[in-house]
C-alpha positions, 0 to 999 in steps of 0.5 A: 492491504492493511486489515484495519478495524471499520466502524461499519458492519463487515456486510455493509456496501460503500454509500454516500450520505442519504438525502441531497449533498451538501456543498460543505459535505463535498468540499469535506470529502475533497479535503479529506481524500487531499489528505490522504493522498498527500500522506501515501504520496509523502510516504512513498517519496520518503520511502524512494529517498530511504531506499535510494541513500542507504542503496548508493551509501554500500550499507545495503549491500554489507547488510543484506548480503553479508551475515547478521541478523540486521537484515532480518530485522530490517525485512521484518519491521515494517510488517511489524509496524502494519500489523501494530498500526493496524491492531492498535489504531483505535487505541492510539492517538492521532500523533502516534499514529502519524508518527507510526506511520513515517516510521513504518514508510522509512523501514520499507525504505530501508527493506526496498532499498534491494530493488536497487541492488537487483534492479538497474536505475532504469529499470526501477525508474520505468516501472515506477512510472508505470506503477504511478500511471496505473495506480492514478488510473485506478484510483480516479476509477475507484473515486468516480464509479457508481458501481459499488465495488465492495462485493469484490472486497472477499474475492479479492482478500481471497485472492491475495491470500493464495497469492502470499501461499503461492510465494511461500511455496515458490521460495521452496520450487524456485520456478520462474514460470511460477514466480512470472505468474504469480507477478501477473496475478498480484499486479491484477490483485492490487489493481483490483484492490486500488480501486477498491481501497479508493472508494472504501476510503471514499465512503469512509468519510461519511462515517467518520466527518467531524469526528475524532476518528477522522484523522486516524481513517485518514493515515489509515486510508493512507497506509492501505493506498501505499501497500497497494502502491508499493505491491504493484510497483514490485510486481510490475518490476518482476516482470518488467525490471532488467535484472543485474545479475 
């Protein structure tokens, strides 16, 4: 989930506008929550086909199982996008930002493209449809619950952080019950965080409407679902996923 700056305080709980909606005001909310899906959908696809070319072509197998530090570079970047993006984002244009932003699913795509090395068609097949139905799943819960989910905001951020801790010390104990654990739990974590993340990005619209902060809130919005997304994704493959080897 990417840490980005909000123009609400950090105590602040998710709320609507106070007084009666307006039906300008929902159809605004819908426009702007269209356009953030469309972009981590847009991102997503264009992540898969990335992924899936450089895959099929052989330049994934010659770089990350040959030497060199490409690969290296290719682990790295989009992580250095994330953290550029998000430490950035009140400075950059909205153009910057969207171009940020395809730049960042495209190296994901190219980081990803392992999962194909890995993982049989099928398998990555399977669990991205899962992924796709469980994500749909909770995103409508985050957008249509009255229950205000921000107060699992820490315990979740908490939780993901022990979670990456977890996987640290993992790669030095090489455990397969620990690494099957840690994929239950990361698919709990960003199943918890999708829901959240939706109606985070829901209440958002009533801060930034009409402003020159509202196309930045949506690419924004848009990266954070796309994280979700894609943790979700390689932890249902890791537990579910028919390894090539």
């Amino acid at each position: 989930m990417a840490n980005w700056s909000d123009p609400r305080s950090s105590g602040a709980t998710f709320a609507t506008p106070t007084g009666a909606r307006t039906e300008a005001y929902d159809a605004g909310l819908r426009s702007y929550m269209l356009s953030v899906y469309n972009y981590m959908t847009s991102g997503i696809l264009l992540t898969g086909i990335v992924a899936l070319v450089f895959a099929t072509s052989g330049y994934a197998a010659q770089v990350f199982l040959g030497g060199g530090i490409l690969k290296y570079i290719i682990m790295l970047a989009p992580l250095a996008f994330v953290f550029g993006m998000s430490m950035g984002q009140g400075r950059m244009s909205f153009s910057t930002l969207q171009a940020m932003f395809w730049g960042f699913a495209v190296t994901m795509g190219l980081s990803l493209s392992t999962v194909f090395l890995q993982y049989s068609g099928t398998a990555v097949a399977q669990s991205f449809f899962a992924t796709a139905a469980a994500f749909g799943g909770l995103s409508l819960y985050g957008y249509t619950t009255k229950r205000d989910l921000s107060t699992f905001g820490t315990f979740l951020i908490m939780g993901l952080v022990g979670l990456i801790v977890a996987s640290l010390l993992n790669l030095f104990f090489q455990s397969s019950v620990m690494a099957l654990v840690i994929s239950i739990v990361g698919v709990l974590l960003f199943a918890g965080l999708t829901a959240y993340d939706t109606q985070r990005t829901k209440s958002m619209y009533a801060y930034v409407a009409g402003t020159a902060d509202e196309g930045r809130t949506v690419i924004m919005s848009a990266l954070s679902l796309y994280l979700d997304f894609i943790n979700m994704f390689l932890f249902i493959l890791r537990i579910f996923g028919s390894s090539r080897n």
